[in-house]
C-alpha positions as semicolon CSV with decimal commas, in nm:
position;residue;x (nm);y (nm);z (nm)
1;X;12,857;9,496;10,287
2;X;13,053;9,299;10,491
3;X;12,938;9,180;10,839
4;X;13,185;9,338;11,088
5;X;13,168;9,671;11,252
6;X;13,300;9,926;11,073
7;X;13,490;10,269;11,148
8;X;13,455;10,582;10,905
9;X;13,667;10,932;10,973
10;X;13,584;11,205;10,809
11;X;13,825;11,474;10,742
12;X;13,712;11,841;10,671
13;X;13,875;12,156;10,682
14;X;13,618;12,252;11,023
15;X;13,553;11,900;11,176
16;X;13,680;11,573;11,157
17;X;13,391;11,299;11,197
18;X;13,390;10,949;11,290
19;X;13,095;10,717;11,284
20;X;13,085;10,318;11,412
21;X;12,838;10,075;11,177
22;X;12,762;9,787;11,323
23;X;12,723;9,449;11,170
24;X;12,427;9,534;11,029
25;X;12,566;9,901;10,904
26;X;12,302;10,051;11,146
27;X;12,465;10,351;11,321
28;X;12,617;10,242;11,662
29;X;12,807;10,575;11,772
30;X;12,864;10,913;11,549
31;X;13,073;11,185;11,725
32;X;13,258;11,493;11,573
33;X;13,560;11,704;11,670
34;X;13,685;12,033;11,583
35;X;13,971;11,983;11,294
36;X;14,319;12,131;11,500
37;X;14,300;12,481;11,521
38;X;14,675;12,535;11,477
39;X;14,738;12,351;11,145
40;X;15,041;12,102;11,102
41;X;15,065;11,741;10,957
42;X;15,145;11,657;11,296
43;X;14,841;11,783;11,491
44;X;14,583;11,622;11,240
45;X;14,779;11,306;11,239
46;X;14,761;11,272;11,627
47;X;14,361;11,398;11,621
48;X;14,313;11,146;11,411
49;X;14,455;10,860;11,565
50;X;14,336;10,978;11,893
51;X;14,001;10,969;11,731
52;X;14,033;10,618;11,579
53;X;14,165;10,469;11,910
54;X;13,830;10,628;12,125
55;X;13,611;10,484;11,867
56;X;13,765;10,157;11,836
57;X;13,737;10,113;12,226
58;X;13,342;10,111;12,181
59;X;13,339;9,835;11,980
60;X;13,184;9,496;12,171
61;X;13,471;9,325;12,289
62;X;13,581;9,016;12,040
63;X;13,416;9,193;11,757
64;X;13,585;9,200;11,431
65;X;13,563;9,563;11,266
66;X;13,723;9,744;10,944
67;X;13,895;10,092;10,953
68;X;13,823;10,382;10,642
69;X;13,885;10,726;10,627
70;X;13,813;10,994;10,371
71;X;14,027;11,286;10,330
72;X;14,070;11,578;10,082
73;X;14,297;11,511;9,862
74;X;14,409;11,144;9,667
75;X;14,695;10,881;9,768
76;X;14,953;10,880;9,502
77;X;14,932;10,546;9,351
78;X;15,337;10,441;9,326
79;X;15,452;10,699;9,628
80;X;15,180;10,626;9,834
81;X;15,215;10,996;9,931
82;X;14,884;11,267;9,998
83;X;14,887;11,490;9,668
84;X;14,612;11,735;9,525
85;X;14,522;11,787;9,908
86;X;14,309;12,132;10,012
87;X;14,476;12,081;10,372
88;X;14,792;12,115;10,238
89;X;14,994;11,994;10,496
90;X;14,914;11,643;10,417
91;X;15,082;11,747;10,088
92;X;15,390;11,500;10,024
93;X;15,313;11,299;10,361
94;X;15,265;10,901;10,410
95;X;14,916;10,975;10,567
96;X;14,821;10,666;10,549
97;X;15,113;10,416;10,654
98;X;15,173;10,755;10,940
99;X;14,847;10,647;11,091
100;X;14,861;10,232;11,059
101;X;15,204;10,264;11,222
102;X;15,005;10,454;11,502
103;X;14,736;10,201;11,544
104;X;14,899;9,899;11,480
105;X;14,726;9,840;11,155
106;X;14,564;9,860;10,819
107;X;14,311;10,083;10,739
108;X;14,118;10,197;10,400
109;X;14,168;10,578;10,280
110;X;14,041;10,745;9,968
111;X;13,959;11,118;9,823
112;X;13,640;11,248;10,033
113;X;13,450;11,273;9,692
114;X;13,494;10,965;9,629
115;X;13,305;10,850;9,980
116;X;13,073;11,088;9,887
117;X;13,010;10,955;9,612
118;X;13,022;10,610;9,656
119;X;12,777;10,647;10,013
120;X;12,538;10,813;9,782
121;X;12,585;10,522;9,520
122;X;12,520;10,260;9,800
123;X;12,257;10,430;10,039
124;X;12,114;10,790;9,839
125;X;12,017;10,940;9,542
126;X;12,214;10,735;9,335
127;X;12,121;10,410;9,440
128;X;12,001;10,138;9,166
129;X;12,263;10,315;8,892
130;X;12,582;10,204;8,793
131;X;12,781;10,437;8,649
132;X;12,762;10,747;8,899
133;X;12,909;11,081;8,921
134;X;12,955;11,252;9,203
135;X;13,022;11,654;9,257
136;X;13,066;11,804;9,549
137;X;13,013;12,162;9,557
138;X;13,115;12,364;9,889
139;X;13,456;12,551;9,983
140;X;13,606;12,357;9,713
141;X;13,498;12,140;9,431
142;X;13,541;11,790;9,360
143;X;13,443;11,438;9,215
144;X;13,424;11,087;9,226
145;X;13,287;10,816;8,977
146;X;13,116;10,482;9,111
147;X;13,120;10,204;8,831
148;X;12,839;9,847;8,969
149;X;12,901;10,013;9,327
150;X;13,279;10,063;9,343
151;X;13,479;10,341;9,367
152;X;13,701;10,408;9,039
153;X;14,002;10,588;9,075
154;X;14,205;10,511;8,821
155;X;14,540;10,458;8,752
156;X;14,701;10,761;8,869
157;X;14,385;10,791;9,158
158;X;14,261;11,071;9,047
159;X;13,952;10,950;8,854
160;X;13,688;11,205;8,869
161;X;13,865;11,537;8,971
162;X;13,657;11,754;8,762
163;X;13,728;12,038;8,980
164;X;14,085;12,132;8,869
165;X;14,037;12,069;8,467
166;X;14,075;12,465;8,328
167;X;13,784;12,586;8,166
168;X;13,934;12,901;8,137
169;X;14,327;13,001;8,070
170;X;14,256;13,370;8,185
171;X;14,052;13,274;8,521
172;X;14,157;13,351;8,824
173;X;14,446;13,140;8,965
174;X;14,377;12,801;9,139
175;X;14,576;12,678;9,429
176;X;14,710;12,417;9,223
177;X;14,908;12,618;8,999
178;X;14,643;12,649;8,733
179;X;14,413;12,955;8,598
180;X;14,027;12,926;8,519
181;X;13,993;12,530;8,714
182;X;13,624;12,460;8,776
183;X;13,647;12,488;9,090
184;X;13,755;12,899;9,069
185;X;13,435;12,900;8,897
186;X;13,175;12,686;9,038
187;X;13,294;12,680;9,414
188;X;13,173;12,886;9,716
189;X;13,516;13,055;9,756
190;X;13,551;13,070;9,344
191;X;13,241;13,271;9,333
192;X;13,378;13,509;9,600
193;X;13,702;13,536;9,467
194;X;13,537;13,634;9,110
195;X;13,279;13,889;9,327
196;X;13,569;14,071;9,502
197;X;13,777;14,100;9,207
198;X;13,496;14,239;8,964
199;X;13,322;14,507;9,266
200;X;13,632;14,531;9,531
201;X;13,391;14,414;9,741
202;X;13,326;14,096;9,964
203;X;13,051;13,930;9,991
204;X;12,974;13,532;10,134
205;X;12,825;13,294;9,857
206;X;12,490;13,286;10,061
207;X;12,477;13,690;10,050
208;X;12,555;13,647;9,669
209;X;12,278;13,427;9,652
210;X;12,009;13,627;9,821
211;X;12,104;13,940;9,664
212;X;12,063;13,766;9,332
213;X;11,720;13,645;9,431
214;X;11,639;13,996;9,550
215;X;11,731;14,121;9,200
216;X;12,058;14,321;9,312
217;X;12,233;14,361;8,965
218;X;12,602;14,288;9,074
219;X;12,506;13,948;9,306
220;X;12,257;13,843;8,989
221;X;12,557;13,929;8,717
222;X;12,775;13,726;8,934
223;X;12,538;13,443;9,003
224;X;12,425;13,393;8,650
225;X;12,773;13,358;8,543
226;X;12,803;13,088;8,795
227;X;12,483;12,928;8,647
228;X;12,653;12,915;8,290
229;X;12,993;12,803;8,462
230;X;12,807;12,528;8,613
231;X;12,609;12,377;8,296
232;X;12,933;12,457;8,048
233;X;13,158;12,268;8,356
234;X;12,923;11,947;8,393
235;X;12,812;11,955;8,021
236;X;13,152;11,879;7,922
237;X;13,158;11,642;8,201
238;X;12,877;11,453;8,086
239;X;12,988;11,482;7,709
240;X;13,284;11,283;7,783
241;X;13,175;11,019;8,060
242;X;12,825;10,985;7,986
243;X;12,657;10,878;8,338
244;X;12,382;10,733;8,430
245;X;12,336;11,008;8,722
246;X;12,511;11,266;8,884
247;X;12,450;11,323;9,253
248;X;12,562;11,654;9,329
249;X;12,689;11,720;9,752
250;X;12,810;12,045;9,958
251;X;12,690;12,348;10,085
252;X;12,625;12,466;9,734
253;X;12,389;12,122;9,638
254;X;12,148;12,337;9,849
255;X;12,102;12,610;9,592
256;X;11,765;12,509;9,446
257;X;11,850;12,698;9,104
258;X;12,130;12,462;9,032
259;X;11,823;12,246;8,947
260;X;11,632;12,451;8,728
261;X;11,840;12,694;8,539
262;X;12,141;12,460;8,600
263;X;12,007;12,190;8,453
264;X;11,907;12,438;8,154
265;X;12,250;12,561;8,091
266;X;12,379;12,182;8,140
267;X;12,154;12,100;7,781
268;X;12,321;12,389;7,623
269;X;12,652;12,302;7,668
270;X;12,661;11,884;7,646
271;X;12,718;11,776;7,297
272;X;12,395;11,577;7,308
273;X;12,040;11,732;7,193
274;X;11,803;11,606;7,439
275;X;12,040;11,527;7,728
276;X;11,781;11,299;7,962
277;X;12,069;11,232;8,243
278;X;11,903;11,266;8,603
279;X;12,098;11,550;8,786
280;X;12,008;11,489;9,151
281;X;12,046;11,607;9,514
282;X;12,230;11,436;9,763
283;X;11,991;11,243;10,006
284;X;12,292;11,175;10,295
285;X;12,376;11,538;10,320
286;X;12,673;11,578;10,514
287;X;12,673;11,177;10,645
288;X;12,775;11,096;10,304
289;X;13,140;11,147;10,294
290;X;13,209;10,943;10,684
291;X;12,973;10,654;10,531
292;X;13,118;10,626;10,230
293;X;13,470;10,609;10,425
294;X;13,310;10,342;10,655
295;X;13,236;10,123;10,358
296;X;13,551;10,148;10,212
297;X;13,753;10,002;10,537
298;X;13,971;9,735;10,591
């Protein structure tokens, strides 16, 4: 990496994060804020910069330093407008030009999962690979693909959004206009949604989870189906890009039968016999995504 100091924001639905590298990418100040309560393009916009300007006054004075931030959803390529976005208000807006007129000048900003992924690719569980997949698993589900330690996004920037490909035409509806995307099926929320539906009943993903492991037939029914969602979701995945690794992130990269019986259900459903591809846990946890946007600065 390069040798200046280095800025990374974080975006989330809960808090917004912002950690300073220095030089030597060793941490130099991490803080966090609560995401605005009262959501409008507006209020995030003038967090943010408010959030950039505090860190950037911590930086050594005469120090060079590079700006990135991460958010939820992809930069159109040709509009340079936020699309695909789970805060929806950044939906249509020119995020990042918005901010650089703010603070007087250029910054980095890419999908979240791609930070995620490439941090992971860089510093984690992916490191010494180079063709990576990245999942995030949490509210929401999403992806990113490092290629010799660089983020690929393609040429419409969406390279690696495995959460919103339909796996199933009479699933429950997706935000984005879709029925039966991955991420109604393999997401915290997606597994709620299909819970309350099937019992009228609502449940959190972890109560879904214990019950399951406490053998409560309508959490394990629920549960397994996720299992097979999951392995018929990144079987595909891996049928058609063929990693090296995938490094799965998010709440849900905590469930310890993702795996074991994950990984099972993953060999059914890739069109390969003896698929051999490392499917691995994040080792940044939740630093991933504002280290990943750190690295990606300008």
């Amino acid at each position: 990496m390069n040798n200046k100091f280095k800025i990374g924001i974080d975006i989330g639905g809960t808090k917004i994060e912002a950690l300073l590298l220095d030089e030597n990418d060793k941490i130099f100040i991490r803080k966090r804020i609560s995401t605005p309560k009262i959501e409008g393009y507006d209020a995030i916009l003038k967090s943010v910069c408010e959030f950039i300007v505090e860190t950037q006054n911590l930086i050594p004075s005469g120090k060079e330093y590079t700006i990135g931030i991460g958010i939820p959803g992809m930069i159109e390529s040709e509009s340079q407008l936020v699309h695909n976005a789970n805060t929806t208000c950044l939906i249509g807006k020119p995020f990042k030009q918005d901010i650089e007129s703010v603070i007087s000048r250029k910054i980095g900003m890419e999908n979240d999962a791609n930070c995620f992924t490439l941090a992971e690719t860089i510093a984690g569980a992916a490191k010494g690979y180079n063709l990576v997949f990245g999942v995030i698993m949490g509210t929401g589900c999403g992806g990113g693909i490092c290629i010799n330690g660089k983020v690929w996004s393609g040429i419409h920037g969406i390279a690696g959004e495995w959460g919103h490909f339909s796996i199933d035409p009479n699933g429950n509806k997706c935000y984005c206009g879709q029925n039966g995307c991955i991420e109604t099926k393999i997401s915290g929320s997606g597994v709620e949604e299909s819970f309350f539906i099937k019992y009228k009943k609502k449940l959190k993903m972890e109560e879904i989870l214990k019950g399951s492991r406490n053998n409560d037939k309508e959490c394990t029914l629920i549960f397994d189906q996720f299992l097979d969602d999951f392995g018929r979701a990144l079987g595909g995945l891996i049928s058609i890009l063929d990693p090296e690794v995938v490094v799965i992130g998010g709440g849900l990269s905590n469930i310890d039968e993702l795996y074991t019986s994950g990984i099972k259900k993953v060999k059914k459903y890739a069109f390969h016999r003896d698929i051999k591809t490392p499917i691995l846990k994040n080792t940044l946890g939740d630093s991933a995504g504002v280290f990943g946007a750190a690295w990606i600065g300008i």
